[in-house]
C-alpha positions in Angstrom: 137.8 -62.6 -12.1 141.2 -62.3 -10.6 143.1 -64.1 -8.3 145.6 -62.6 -6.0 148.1 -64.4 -3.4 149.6 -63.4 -0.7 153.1 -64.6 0.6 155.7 -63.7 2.9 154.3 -62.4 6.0 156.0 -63.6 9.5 157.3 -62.3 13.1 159.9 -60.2 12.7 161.4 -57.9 15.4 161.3 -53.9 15.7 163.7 -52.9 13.3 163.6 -55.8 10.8 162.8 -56.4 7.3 160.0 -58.2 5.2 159.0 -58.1 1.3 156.0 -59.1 1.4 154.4 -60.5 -2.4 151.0 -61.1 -4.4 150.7 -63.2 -6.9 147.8 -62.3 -9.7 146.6 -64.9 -11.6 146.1 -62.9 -14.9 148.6 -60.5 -16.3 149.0 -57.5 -14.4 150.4 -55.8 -17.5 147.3 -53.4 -18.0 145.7 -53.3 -14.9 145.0 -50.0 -13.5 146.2 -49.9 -10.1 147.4 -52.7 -7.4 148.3 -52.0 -4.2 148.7 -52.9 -0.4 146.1 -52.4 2.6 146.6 -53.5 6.1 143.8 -54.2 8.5 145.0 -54.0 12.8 142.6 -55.8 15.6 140.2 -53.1 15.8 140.8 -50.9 13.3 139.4 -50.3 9.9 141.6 -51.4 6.9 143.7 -48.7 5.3 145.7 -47.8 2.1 149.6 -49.0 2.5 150.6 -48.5 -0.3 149.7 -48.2 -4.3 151.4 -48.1 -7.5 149.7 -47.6 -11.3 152.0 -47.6 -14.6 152.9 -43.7 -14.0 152.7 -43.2 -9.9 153.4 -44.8 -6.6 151.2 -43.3 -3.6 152.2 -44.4 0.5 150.4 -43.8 3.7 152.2 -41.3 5.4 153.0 -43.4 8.5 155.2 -45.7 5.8 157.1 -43.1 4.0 160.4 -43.8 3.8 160.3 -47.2 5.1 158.3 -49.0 2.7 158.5 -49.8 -1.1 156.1 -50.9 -3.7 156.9 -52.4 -7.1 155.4 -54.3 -9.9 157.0 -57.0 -11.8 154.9 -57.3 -15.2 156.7 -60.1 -16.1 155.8 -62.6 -13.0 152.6 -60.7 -12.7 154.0 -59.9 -9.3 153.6 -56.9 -6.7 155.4 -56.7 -3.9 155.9 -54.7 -0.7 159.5 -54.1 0.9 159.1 -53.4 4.5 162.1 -51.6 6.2 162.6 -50.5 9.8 159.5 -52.2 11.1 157.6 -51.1 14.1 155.0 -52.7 16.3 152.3 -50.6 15.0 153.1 -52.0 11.7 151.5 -55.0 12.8 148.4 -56.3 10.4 147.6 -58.7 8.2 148.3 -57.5 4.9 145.7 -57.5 1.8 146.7 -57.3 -1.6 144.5 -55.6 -3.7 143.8 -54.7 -7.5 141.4 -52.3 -9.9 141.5 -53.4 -14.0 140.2 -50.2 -14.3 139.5 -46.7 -12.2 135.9 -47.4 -11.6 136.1 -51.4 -11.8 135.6 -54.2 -9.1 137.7 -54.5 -6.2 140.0 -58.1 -6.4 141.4 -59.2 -2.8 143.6 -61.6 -1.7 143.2 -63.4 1.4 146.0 -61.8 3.7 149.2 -62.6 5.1 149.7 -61.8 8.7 153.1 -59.7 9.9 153.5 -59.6 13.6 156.4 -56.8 14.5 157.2 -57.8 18.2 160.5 -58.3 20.3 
């Protein structure tokens, strides 16, 4: 069983900045893949953002604007949010797979509101 945390979400206006993180209560070291959904009012939730130990994948709609990373050390992931738009409004799930066909873990969401 994992435990995952999620920290950092707020109201920030078009344009600004968030790093969002997510805290895993084992060591992150050899799991397979974690990565970052988002979930709108209404709409289903969908893949962010992902990163494994050889590849990082993004929504196309993020390209360019968002960055993933991994710190093994503090068994860390986070999500750097640049140039944010209201339609990057969500709450944000953290989400991990030990292995390719393994459970799902989840954390409980952290909510960023983009909105002058």
């Amino acid at each position: 069983q994992v435990q995952l945390v999620e920290s950092g979400g707020d109201l920030v206006q078009p344009g600004g900045s968030l790093r969002l993180s997510c805290a895993a209560s084992a060591s992150i070291f050899r799991f397979y893949a974690m990565a970052w959904y988002r979930q709108a009012p209404g709409k289903q939730r969908e893949l962010v953002a992902a990163v494994t130990n050889i590849a990082t994948n993004y929504a196309d709609s993020v390209k360019g604007r968002f960055t993933i990373s991994r710190d093994n050390a503090k068994n860390t992931v986070y999500l750097q949010m640049n140039s944010l738009k209201p339609e990057d409004t969500a709450v944000y799930y953290c989400n991990s797979k030990i292995t390719p066909l393994g459970p799902d873990y989840w954390g409980q969401g952290t909510q960023v509101t983009v909105s002058s």
